[in-house]
Backbone bond lengths (Angstrom), bond angles and torsions (degrees), N, CA, C in turn:
res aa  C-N    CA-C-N  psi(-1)  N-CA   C-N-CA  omega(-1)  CA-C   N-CA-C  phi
1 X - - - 1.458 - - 1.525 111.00 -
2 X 1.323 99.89 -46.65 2.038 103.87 -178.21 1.826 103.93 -61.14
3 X 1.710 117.00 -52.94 1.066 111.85 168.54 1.670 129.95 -30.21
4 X 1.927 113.13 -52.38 1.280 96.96 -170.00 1.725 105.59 -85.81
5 X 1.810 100.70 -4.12 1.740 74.70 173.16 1.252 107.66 -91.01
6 X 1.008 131.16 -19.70 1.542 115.92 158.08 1.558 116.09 -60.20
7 X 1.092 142.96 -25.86 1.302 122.43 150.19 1.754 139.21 -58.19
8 X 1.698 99.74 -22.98 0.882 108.63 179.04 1.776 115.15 -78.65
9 X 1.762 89.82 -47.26 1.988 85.35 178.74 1.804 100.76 -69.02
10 X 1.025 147.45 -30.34 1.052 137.29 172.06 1.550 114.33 -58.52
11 X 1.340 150.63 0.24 1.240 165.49 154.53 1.072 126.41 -82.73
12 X 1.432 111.05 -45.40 1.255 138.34 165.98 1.535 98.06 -42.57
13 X 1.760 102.51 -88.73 1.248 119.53 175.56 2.027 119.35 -23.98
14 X 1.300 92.23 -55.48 1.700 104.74 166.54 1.427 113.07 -17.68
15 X 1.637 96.59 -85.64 1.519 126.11 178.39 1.098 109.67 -54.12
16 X 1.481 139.42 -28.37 1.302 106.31 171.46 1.746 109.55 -86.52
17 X 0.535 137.16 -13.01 1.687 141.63 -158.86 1.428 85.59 -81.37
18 X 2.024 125.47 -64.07 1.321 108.84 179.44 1.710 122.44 -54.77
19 X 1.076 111.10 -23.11 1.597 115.27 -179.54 1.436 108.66 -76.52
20 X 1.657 105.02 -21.60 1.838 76.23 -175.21 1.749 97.01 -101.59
21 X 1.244 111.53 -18.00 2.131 119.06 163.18 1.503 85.32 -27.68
22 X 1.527 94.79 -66.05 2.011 92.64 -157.27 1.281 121.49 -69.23
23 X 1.589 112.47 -8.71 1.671 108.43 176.83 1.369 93.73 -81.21
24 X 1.131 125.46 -60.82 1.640 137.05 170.90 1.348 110.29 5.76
25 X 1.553 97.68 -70.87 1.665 144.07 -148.41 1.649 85.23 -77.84
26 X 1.208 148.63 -67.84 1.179 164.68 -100.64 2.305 84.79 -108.08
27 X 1.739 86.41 -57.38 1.522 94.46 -156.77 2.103 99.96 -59.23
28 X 1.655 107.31 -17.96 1.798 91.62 -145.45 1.978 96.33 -75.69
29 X 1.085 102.38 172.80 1.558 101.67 176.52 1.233 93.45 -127.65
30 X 1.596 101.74 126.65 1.371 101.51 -176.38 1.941 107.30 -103.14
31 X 1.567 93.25 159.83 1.703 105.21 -162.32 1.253 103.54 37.25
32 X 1.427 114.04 90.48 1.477 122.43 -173.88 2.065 93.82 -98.83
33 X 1.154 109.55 -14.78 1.547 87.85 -178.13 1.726 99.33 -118.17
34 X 0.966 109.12 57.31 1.419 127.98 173.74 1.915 101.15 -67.26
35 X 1.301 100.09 -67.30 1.529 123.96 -154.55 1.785 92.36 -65.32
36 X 1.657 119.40 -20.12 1.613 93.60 160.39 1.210 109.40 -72.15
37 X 1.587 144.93 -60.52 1.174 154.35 -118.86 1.815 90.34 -31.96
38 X 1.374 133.93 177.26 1.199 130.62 160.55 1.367 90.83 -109.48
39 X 1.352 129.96 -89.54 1.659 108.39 164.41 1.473 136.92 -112.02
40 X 1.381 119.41 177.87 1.425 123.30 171.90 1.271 142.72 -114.21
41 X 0.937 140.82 154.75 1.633 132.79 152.55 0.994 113.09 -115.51
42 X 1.829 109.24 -174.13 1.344 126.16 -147.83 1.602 110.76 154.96
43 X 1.501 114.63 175.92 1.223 109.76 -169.93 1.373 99.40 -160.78
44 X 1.492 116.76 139.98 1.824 113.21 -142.84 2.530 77.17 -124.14
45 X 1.027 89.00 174.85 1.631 112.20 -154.53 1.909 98.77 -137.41
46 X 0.902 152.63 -157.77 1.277 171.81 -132.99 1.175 137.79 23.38
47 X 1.749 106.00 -161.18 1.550 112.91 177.03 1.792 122.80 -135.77
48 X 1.203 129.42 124.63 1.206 144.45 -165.75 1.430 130.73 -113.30
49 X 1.853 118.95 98.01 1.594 119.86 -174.00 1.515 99.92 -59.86
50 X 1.515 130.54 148.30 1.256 134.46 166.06 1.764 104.11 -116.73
51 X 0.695 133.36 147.27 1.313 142.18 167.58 2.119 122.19 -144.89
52 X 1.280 101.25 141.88 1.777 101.95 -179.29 1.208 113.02 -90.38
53 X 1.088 103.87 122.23 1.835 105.56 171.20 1.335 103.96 -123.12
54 X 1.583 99.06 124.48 1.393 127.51 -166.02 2.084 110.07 -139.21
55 X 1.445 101.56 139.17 1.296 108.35 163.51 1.502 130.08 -83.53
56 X 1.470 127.32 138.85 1.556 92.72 -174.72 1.439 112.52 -108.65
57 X 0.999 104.56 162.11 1.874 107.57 -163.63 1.815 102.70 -67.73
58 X 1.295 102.30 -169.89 1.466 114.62 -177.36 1.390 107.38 -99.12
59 X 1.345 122.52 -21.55 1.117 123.63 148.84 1.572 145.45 -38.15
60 X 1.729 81.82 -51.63 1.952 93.16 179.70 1.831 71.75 -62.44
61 X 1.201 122.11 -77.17 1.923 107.59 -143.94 1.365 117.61 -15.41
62 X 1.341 104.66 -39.09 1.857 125.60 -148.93 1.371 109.60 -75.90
63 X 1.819 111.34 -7.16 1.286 130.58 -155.84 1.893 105.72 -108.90
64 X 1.333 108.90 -27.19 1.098 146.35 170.35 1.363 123.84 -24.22
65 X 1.630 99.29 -63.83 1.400 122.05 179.26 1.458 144.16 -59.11
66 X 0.792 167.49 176.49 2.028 161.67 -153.21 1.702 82.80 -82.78
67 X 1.849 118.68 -51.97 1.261 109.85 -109.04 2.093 105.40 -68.73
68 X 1.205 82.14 152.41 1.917 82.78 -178.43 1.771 104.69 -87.63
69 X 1.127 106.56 43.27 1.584 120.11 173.38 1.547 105.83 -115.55
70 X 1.205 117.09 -38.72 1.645 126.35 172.92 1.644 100.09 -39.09
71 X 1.436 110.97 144.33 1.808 101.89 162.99 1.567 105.41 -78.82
72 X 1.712 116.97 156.21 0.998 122.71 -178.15 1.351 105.00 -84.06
73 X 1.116 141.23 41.97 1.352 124.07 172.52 1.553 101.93 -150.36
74 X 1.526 110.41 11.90 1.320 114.83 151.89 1.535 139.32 -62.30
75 X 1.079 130.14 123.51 1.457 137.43 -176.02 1.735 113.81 -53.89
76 X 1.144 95.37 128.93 1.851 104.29 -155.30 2.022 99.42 -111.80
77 X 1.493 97.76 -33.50 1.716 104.89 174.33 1.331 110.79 -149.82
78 X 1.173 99.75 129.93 2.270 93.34 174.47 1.740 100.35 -136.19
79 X 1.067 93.68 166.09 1.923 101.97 -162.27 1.706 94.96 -169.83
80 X 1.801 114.83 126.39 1.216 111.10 169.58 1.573 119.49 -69.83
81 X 1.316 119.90 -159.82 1.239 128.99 -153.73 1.592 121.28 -150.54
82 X 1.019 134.63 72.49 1.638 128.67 -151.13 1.370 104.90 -59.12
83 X 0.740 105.05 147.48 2.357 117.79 172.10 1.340 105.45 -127.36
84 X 1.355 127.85 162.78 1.215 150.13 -162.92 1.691 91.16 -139.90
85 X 1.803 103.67 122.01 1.386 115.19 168.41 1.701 112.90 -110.32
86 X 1.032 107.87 162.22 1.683 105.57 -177.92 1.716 88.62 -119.90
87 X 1.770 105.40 139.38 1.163 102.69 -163.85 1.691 117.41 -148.65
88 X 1.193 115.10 92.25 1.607 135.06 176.98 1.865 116.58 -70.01
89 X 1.353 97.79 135.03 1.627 84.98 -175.02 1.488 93.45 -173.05
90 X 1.324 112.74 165.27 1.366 137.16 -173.38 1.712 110.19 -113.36
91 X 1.510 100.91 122.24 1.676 110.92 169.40 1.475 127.66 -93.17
92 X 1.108 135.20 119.28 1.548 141.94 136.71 1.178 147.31 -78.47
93 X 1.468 125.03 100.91 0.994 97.38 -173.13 1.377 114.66 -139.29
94 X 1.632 125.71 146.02 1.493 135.43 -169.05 1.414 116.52 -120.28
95 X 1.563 117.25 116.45 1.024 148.71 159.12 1.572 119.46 -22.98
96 X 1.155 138.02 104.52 1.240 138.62 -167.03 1.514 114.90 -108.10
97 X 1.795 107.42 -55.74 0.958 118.79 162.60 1.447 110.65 -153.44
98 X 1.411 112.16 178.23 1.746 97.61 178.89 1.307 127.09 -43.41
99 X 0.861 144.60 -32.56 1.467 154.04 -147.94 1.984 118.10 -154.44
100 X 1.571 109.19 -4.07 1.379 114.96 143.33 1.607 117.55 -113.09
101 X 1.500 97.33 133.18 1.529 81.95 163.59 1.893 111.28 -154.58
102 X 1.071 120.97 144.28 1.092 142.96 179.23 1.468 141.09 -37.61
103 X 1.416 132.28 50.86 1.605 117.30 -146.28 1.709 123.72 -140.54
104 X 1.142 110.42 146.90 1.540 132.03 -148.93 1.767 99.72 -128.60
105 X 1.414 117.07 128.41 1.443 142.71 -146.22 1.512 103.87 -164.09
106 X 1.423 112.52 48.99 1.232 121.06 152.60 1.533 129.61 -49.25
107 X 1.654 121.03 107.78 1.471 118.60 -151.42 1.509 101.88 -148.66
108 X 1.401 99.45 142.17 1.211 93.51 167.69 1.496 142.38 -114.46
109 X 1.514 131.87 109.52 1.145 132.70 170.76 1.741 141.14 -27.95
110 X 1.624 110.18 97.15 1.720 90.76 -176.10 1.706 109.64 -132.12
111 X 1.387 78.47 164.87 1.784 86.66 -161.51 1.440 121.02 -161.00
112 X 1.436 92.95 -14.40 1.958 100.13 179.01 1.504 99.25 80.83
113 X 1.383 96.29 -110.69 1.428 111.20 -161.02 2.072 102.25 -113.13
114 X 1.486 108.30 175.12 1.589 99.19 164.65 1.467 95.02 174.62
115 X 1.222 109.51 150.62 1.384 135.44 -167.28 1.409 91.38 -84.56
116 X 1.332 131.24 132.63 1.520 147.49 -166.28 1.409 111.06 -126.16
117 X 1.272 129.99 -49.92 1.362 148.16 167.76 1.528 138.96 -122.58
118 X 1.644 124.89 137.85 1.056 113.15 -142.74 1.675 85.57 -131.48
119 X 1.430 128.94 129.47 0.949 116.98 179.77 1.771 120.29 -164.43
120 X 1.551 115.52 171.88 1.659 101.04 -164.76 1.562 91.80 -121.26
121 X 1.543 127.05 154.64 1.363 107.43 150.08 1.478 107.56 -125.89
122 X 1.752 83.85 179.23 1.686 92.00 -143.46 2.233 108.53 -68.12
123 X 1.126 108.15 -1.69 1.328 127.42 171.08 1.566 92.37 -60.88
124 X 1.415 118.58 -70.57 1.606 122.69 -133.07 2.048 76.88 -115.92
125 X 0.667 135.28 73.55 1.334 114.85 179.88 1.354 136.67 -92.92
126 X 1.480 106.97 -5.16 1.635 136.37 119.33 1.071 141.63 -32.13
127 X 1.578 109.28 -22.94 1.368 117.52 -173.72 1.759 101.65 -115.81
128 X 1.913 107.74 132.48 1.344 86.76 179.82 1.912 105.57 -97.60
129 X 0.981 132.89 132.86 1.895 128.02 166.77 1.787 111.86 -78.36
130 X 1.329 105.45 -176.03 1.537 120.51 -173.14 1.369 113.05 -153.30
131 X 1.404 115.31 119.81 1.367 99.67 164.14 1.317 136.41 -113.80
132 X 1.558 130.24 123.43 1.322 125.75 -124.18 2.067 89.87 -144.27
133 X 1.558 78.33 130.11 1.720 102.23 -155.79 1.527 93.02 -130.90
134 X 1.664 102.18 146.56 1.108 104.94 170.35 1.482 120.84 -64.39
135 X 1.452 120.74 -163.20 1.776 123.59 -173.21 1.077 93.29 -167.16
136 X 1.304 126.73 129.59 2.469 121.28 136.10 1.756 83.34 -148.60
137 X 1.460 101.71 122.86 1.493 97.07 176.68 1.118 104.48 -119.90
138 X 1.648 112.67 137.79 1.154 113.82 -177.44 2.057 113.74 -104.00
139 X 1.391 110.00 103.17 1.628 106.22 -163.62 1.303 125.18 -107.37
140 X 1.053 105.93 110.90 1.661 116.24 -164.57 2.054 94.79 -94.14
141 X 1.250 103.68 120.65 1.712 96.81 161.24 1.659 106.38 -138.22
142 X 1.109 91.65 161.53 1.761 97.18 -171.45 1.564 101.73 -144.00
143 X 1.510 141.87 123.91 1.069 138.16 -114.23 1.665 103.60 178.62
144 X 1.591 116.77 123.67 1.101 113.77 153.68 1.926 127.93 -66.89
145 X 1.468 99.97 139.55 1.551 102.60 173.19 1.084 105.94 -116.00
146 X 1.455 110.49 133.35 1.799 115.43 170.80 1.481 103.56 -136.25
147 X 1.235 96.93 117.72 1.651 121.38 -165.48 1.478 110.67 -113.21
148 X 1.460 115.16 141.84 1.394 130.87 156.50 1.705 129.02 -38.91
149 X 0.944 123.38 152.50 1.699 133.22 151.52 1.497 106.24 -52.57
150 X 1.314 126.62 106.65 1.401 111.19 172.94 1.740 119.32 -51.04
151 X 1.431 127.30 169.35 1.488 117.23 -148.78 1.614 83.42 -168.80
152 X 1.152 120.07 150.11 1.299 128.62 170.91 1.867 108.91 -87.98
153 X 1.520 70.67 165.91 1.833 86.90 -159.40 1.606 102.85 -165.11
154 X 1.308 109.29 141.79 1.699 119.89 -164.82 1.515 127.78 51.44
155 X 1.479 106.33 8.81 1.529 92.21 -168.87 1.295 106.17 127.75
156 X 1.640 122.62 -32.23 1.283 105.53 -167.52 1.501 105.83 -143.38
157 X 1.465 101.58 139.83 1.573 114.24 -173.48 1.522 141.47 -37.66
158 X 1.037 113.55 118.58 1.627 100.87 -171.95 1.537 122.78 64.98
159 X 1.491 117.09 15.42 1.458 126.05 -171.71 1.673 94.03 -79.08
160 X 1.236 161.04 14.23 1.831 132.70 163.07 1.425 84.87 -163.41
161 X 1.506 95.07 166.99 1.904 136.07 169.18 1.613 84.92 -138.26
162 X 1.892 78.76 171.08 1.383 108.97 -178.06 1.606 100.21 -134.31
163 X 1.360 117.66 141.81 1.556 117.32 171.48 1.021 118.68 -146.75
164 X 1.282 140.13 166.33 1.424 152.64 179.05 1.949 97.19 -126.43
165 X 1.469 88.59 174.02 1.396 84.33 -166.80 2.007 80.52 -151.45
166 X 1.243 86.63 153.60 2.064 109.44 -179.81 1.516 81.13 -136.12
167 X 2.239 92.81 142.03 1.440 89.51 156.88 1.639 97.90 164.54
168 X 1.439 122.31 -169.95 1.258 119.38 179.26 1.651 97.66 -141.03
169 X 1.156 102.60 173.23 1.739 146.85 -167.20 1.631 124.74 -98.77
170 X 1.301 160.51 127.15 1.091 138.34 140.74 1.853 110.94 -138.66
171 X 1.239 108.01 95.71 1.358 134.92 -170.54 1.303 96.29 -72.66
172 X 1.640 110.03 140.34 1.882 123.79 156.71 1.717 89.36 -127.01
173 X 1.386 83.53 142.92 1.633 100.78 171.98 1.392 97.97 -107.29
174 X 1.180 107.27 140.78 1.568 113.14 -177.71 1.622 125.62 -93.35
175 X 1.738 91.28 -15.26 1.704 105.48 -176.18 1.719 111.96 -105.87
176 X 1.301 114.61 -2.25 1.623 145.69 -164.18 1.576 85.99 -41.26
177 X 1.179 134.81 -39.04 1.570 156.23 -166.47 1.419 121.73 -62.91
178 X 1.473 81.68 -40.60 2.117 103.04 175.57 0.938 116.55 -61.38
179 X 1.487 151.76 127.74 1.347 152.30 133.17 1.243 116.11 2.89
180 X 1.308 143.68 145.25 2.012 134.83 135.14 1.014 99.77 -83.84
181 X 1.432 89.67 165.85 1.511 114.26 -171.90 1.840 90.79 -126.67
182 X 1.416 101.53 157.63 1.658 112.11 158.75 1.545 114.83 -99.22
183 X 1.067 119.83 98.83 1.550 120.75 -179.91 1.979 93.02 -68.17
184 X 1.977 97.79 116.04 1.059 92.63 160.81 1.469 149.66 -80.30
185 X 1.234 114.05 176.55 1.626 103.53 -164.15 1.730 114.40 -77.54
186 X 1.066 119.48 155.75 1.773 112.06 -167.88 1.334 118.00 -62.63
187 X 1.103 128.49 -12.56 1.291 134.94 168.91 1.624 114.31 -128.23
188 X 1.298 119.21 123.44 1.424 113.09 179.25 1.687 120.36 100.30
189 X 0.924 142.14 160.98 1.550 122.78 154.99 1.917 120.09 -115.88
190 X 1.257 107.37 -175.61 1.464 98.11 -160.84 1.432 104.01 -105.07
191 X 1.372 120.81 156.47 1.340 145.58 -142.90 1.674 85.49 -91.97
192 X 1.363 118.71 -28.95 1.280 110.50 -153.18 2.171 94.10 -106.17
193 X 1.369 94.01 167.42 1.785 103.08 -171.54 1.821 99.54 -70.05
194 X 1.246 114.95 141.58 1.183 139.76 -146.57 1.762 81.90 -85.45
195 X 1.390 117.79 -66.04 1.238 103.06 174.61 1.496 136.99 -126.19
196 X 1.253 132.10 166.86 1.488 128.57 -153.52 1.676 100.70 -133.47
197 X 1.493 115.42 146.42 1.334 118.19 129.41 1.506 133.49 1.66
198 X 1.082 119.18 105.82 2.033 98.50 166.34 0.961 115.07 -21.17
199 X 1.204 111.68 127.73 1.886 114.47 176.31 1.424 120.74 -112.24
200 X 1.764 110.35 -7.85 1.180 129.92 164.62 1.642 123.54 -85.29
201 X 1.167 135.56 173.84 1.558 134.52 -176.65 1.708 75.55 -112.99
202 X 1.549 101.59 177.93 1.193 117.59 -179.28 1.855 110.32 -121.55
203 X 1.233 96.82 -6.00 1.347 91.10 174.69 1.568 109.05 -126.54
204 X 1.251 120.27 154.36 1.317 101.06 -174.48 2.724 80.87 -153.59
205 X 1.317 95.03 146.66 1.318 98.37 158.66 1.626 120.96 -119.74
206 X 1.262 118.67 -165.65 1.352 111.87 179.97 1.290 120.94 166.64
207 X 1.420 135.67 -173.27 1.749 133.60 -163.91 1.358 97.89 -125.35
208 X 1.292 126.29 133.10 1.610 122.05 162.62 1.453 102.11 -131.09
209 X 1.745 107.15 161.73 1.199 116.70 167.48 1.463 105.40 -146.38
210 X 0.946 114.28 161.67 1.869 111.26 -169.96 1.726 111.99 -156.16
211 X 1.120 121.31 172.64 1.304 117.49 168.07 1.825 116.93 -161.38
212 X 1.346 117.23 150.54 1.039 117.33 -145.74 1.406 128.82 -162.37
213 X 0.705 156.74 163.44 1.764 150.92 -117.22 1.742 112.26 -176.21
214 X 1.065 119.78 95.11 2.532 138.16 -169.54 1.492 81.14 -101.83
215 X 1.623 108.44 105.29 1.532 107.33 138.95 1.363 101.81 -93.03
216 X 1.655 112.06 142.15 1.480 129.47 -162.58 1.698 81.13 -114.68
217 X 1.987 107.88 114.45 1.267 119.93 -160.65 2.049 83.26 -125.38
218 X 1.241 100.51 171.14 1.910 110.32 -162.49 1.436 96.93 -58.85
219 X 1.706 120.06 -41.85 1.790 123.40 -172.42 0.687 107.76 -100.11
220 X 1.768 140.00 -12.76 1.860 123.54 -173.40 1.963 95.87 167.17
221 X 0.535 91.82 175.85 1.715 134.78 -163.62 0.877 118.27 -84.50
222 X 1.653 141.34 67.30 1.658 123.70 164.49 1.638 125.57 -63.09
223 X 0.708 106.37 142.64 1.757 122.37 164.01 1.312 154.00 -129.00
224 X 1.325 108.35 67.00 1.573 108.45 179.31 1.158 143.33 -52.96
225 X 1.243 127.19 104.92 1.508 129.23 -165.30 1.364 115.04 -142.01
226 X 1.495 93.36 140.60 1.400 124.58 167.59 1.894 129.16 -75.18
227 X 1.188 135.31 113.46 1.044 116.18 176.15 1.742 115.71 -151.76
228 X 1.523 103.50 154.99 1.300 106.27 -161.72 1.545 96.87 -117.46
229 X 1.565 118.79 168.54 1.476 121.22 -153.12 1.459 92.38 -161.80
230 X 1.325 118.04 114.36 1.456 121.60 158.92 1.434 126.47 -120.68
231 X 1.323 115.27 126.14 1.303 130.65 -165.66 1.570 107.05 -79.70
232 X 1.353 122.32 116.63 1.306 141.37 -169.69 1.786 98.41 -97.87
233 X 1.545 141.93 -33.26 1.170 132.17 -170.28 1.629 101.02 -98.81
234 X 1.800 105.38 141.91 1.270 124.01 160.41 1.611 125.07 -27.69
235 X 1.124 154.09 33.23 1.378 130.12 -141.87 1.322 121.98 -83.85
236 X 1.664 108.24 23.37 1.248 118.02 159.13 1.521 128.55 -39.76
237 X 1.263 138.00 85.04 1.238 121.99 171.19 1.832 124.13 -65.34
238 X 0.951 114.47 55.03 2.010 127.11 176.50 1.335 94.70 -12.72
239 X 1.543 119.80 112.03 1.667 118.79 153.63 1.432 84.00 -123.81
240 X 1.611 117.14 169.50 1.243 116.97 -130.67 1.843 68.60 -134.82
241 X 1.085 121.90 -35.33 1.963 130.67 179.87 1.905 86.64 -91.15
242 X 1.214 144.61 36.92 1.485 102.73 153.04 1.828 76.40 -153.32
243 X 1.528 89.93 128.68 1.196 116.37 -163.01 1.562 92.88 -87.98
244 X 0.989 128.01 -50.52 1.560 126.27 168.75 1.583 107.84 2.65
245 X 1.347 104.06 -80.99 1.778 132.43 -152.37 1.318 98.39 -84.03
246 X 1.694 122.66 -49.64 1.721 123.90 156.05 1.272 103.69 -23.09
247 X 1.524 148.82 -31.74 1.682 137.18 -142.23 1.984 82.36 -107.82
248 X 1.004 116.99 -25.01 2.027 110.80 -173.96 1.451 100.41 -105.19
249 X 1.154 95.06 141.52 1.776 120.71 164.93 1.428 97.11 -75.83
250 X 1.122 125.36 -70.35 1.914 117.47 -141.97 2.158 74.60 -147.19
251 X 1.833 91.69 144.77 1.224 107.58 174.74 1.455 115.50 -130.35
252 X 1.275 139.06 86.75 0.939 128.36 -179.39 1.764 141.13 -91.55
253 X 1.209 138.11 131.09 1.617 128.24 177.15 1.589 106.76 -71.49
254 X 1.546 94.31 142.61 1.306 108.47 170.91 1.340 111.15 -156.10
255 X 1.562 110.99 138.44 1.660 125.78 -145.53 1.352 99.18 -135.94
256 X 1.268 120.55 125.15 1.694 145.29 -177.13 2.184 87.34 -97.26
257 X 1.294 122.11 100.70 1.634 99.18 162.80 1.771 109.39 -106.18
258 X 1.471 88.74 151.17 2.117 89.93 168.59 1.723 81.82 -124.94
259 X 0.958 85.82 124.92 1.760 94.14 173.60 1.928 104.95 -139.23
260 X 1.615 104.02 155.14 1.448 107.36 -168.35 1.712 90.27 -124.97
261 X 1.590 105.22 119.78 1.513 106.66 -178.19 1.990 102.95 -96.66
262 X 1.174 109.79 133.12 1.375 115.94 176.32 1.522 96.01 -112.99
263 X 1.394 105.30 129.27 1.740 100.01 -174.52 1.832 90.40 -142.10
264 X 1.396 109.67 166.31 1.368 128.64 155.43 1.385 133.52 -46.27
C-alpha cells in the first residue's frame, strides 16, 4: 500500500515539474534582441506557378473565320500554360525603421524546359500543339517590408509578426538564347517548322507585392510567404516568319511565389 502511494506522489510530483517546464517554456521570448539587429541574412527555399499573359492581335481575329482564303497553317486558338519552378535564393535584409525595412532575395529560378503555349491550327484544328522553351531565371527583387509588433502565438510570448511587402522585379533568363521547339500533336505532325528563333526576351522587369508570417524560433526565423509578380516588359520576341507570336500584341510573365525564408 505505502509502495503505490509512493508511486503515486512521485507522479504526481512528475507532472507537476513538466507543467511548470511548460509554463516556464511558454513565458521565455526567444531572440528577444532581434528587433535591434541593423541587418540580416538568411536564405529562402521554394516553389513558383509562372504563367503568360498576352493580348491577341487583330490579326489572330482575321484568322477566325470559315473563309478558305485564310492560310492553313494559321493559328485558329492559343491559350498559355502554367509551369511550376523550384526556387533557391539568398535574403538580405536592412533595418530602416521599426516597422519598415528594406530587402533583396536574389534567387534563382529552375525548371529545364516548359510548355508556354498551347495551341490548334486551322489545318489540324482537332489537334491541340505546345510550344516548349527553355527556362533558368535568374530573379533579383528588392522590396519594401512593413511589419507588425510581434504578438504571442501558441503559448509563447512574442513568438510571430505579420508583413506585407511593396516592390519591383528585374529578371534575366539565362536560356532566352535557346531555340523553341513545337511539341507535336499526339497523332499526326504539325504543319508548322518544328523549330524557331528565341521567341522570348531575356530580360523582363516588374511590380510585386506579397505577404507573410516570422515565427521568431530559439536559432532563427521562419517565414512563410506568399507573393505575386507582374511583368511590366513586352517579351514578345516579333519574327516576322513565325506566325505563332505574329497572333500576340504584348506577352507578358507572371509569377504566383510560396517561398519559406530562414533568416538569423
Amino acid at each position: 500500500m505505502q509502495y503505490l502511494l509512493r508511486n503515486k506522489i512521485g507522479l504526481a510530483i512528475l507532472c507537476l515539474c513538466i507543467s511548470s517546464a511548460a509554463i516556464a517554456q511558454s513565458d521565455e521570448v526567444f531572440q528577444p534582441d532581434h528587433d535591434d539587429l541593423p541587418y540580416y541574412f538568411g536564405m529562402s527555399i521554394g516553389f513558383s506557378n509562372n504563367y503568360l499573359a498576352f493580348n491577341r492581335a487583330n490579326r489572330f481575329l482575321a484568322t477566325v473565320n470559315s473563309s478558305s482564303l485564310v492560310n492553313p497553317n494559321s493559328i485558329i486558338e492559343i491559350n498559355p500554360i502554367n509551369n511550376l519552378y523550384y526556387n533557391l535564393g539568398l535574403v538580405g535584409t536592412l533595418r530602416l525603421t521599426k516597422h519598415v525595412l528594406l530587402r533583396a532575395n536574389p534567387t534563382l529560378l529552375i525548371i529545364g524546359t516548359k510548355n508556354v503555349i498551347d495551341f490548334k491550327v486551322k489545318s489540324t484544328p482537332n489537334l491541340s500543339q505546345k510550344l516548349n522553351v527553355s527556362s533558368s531565371i535568374i530573379h533579383l527583387p528588392l522590396a519594401f517590408k512593413f511589419q507588425s509588433d510581434r504578438y504571442n502565438g501558441f503559448r509563447y510570448t512574442n513568438l510571430m509578426r505579420h508583413y506585407f511587402l511593396v516592390g519591383g522585379k528585374f529578371d534575366f533568363d539565362l536560356a532566352s538564347n535557346k531555340a523553341g521547339r513545337i511539341t507535336p500533336p499526339s497523332t499526326g505532325s504539325s504543319p508548322l517548322p518544328v523549330t524557331y528563333p528565341s521567341v522570348l526576351k531575356g530580360t523582363d522587369m516588374g511590380a510585386e507585392v506579397g505577404v507573410g508570417l516570422s515565427f521568431y524560433l530559439r536559432y532563427a526565423t521562419i517565414s512563410p510567404e506568399v507573393k505575386f509578380s507582374y511583368g511590366l516588359k513586352d517579351l514578345n520576341q516579333l519574327n516576322a516568319t513565325y506566325p505563332l507570336m505574329n497572333t500576340l500584341d504584348k506577352v507578358s510573365s507572371n509569377f504566383v511565389y510560396f517561398t519559406i525564408h530562414i533568416e538569423n
